[in-house]
C-alpha positions in Angstrom: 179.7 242.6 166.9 182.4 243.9 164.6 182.4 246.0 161.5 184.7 246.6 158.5 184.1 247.5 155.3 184.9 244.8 153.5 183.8 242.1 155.6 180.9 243.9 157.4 181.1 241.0 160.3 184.1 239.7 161.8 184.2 236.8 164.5 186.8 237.4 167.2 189.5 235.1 165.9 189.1 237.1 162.5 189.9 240.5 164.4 192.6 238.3 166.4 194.0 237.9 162.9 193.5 241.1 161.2 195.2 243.0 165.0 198.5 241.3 164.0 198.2 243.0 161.2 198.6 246.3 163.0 194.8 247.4 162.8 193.7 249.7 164.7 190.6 248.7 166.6 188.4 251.2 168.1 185.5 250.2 170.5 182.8 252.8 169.9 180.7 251.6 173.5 180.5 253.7 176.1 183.2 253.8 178.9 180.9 252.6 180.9 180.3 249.3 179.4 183.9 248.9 179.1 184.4 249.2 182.7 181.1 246.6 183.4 181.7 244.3 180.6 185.8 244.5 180.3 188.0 246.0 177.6 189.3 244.1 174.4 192.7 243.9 174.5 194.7 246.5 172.5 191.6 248.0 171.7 190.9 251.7 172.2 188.1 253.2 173.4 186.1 256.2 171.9 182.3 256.4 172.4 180.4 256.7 169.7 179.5 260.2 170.7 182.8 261.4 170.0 184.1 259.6 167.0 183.0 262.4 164.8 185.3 264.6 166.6 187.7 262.3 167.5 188.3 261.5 163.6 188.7 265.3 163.1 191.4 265.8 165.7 195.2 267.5 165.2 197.1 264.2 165.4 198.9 265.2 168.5 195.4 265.8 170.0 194.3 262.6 169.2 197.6 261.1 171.0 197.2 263.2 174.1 193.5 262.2 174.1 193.9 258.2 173.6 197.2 257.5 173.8 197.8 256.3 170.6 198.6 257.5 166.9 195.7 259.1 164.8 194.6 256.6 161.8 195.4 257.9 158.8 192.2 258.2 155.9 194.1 254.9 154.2 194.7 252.7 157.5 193.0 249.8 158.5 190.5 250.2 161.1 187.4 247.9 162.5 185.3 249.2 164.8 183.2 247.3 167.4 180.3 247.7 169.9 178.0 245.6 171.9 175.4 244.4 169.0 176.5 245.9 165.8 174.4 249.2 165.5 176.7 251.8 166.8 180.1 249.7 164.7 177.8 250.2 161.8 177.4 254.0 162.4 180.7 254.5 163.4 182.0 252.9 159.9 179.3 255.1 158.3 180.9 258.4 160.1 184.8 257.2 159.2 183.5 256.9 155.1 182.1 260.2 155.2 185.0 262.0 156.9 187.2 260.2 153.7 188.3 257.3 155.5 188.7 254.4 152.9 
């Protein structure tokens, strides 16, 4: 399932749409699932665990650490998981670090 903000579910084709809108989508499950269940293309992967942290990084950190630029507190984002719980408390962890 996938979250955003203002649409709290998105089907696939949605997030199809909104990626060639250069969103960044950031699959909070654990690498392990990734590696059982596949990953979504152009999606990156931080575990829930570290999102907090992730979210707080030095950009260049961030870069080093999953090879790709550090959202901004104003860019579009979605987040995703298996069943929508973790996407949920992933979105709940980006509002309160100020991400819009």
């Amino acid at each position: 399932s996938l979250c955003a903000a203002a649409a709290p579910n998105l089907s696939y084709q949605e997030l199809k749409d909104l990626k060639k809108a250069n969103v960044l989508h950031i699959d909070v499950r654990e690498r392990w699932e990734i590696d059982r269940f596949g990953k979504i293309p152009e999606s990156i992967n931080i575990p829930l665990g570290e999102l907090m942290e992730a979210l707080q990084m030095d950009p260049t950190e961030f870069k080093e650490q999953y090879n790709q630029n550090m959202p901004s507190k104003s860019d579009p984002v979605v987040f995703s998981c298996l069943a929508g719980t973790r996407s949920k408390q992933a979105l709940g962890f980006a509002m309160s670090l100020g991400f819009s």
